[in-house]
C-alpha positions in Angstrom: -65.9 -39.8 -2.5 -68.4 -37.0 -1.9 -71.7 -38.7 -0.1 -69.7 -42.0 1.0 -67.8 -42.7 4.2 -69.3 -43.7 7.3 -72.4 -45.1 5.9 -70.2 -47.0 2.9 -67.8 -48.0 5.8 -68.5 -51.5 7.3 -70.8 -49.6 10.0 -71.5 -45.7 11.6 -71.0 -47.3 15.5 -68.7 -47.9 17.9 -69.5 -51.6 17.9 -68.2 -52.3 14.8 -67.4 -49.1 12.2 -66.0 -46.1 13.4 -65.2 -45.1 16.7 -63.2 -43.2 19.0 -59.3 -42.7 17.9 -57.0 -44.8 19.7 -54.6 -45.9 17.3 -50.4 -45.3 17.9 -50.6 -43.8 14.5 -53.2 -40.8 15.4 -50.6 -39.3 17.1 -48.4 -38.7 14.6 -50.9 -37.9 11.8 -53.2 -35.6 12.9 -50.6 -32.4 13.6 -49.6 -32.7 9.9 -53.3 -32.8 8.8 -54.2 -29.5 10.7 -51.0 -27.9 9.5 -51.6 -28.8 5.7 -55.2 -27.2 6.2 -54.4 -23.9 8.1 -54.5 -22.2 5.0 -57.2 -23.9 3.0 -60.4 -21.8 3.6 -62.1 -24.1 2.3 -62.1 -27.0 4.6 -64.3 -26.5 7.7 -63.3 -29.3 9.4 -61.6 -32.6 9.5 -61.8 -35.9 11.8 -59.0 -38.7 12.3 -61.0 -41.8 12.9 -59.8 -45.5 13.7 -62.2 -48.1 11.8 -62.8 -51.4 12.3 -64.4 -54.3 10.1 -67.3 -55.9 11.4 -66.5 -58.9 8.7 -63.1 -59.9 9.7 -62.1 -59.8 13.4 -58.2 -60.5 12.3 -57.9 -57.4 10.2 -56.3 -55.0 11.9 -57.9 -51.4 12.3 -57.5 -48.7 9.9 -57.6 -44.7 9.8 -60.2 -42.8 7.9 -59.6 -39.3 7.5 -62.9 -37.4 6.8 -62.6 -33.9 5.7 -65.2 -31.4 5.5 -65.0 -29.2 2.4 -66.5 -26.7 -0.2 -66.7 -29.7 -2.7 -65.6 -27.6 -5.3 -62.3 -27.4 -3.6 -62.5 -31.5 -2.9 -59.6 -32.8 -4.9 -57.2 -29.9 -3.5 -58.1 -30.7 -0.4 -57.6 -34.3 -0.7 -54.4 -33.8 -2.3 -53.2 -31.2 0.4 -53.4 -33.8 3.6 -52.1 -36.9 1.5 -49.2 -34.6 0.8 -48.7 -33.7 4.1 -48.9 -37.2 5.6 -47.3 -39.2 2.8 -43.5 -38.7 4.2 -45.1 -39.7 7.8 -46.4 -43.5 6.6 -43.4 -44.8 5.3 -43.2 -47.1 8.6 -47.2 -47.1 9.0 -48.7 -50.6 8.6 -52.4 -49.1 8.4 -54.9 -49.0 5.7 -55.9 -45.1 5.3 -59.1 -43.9 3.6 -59.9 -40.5 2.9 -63.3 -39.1 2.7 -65.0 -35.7 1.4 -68.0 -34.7 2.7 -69.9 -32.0 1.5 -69.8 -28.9 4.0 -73.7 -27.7 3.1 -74.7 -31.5 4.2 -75.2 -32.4 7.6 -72.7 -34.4 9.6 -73.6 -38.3 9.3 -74.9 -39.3 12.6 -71.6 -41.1 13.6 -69.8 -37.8 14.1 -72.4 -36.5 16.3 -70.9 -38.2 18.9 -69.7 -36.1 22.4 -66.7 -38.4 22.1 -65.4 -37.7 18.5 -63.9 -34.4 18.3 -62.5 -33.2 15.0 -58.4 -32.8 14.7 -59.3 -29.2 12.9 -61.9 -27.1 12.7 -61.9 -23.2 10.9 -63.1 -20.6 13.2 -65.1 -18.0 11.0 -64.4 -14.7 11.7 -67.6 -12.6 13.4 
C-alpha cells in the first residue's frame, strides 16, 4: 500500500476525496488507534480521515486510516491498529481503508491542510 492513498483515492480535496473528519464513527476509532501505537516506535504518525466518492453521490462515506511508518515495520503496523479496532466495528456500517506511507517521503499535499490534524503523532525525544 506503500505510495498509494490519497492520490489512488477518488480525489486529495475537500470537494470530493478526503476531507476533514466528521463521521459518528471517528469518535470511537481513533482512541484505540493511538493506544495500539503508543508503543510502536516506528510509526510517526497517523490520520483518521472520512472519504467520499466523487463517482457515486449515494455511497455513503468511508474512513481511511493513513499511518505514517518505517516501511520496514509496515505490515506490523497495519496489523497492530486493525487489531485494535476489529472488536470496535462489529456494529460499524463503514468501508475502512488503511494506508502506509513511507515516513522518509513527504506528506501528500492533502494532509497539509491546517484543518486535518493527525489522531497520533510520536514526539522524539531532544
Amino acid at each position: 500500500m506503500a505510495g498509494q492513498g490519497l492520490s489512488g483515492q477518488s480525489g486529495a480535496t475537500r470537494a470530493g476525496g478526503v476531507r476533514r473528519e466528521t463521521c459518528p464513527e471517528r469518535t470511537d476509532l481513533a482512541p484505540a488507534i493511538a493506544r495500539s501505537l503508543e508503543h510502536a516506535h516506528f510509526v510517526s504518525s497517523a490520520y483518521l480521515l472520512e472519504t467520499h466518492s466523487s463517482a457515486c453521490a449515494e455511497q455513503p462515506p468511508g474512513l481511511l486510516i493513513w499511518l505514517v511508518v518505517d516501511l520496514t515495520f509496515a505490515e506490523r503496523a497495519a496489523r497492530l491498529v486493525t487489531t485494535a479496532i476489529q472488536p470496535l466495528c462489529a456494529d460499524l456500517d463503514v468501508i475502512i481503508d488503511l494506508a502506509v506511507h513511507d515516513v522518509s517521503q513527504p506528506l501528500p499535499a492533502g494532509l497539509d491542510d491546517a484543518q486535518i490534524s493527525p489522531i497520533f503523532t510520536r514526539i522524539k525525544p531532544i
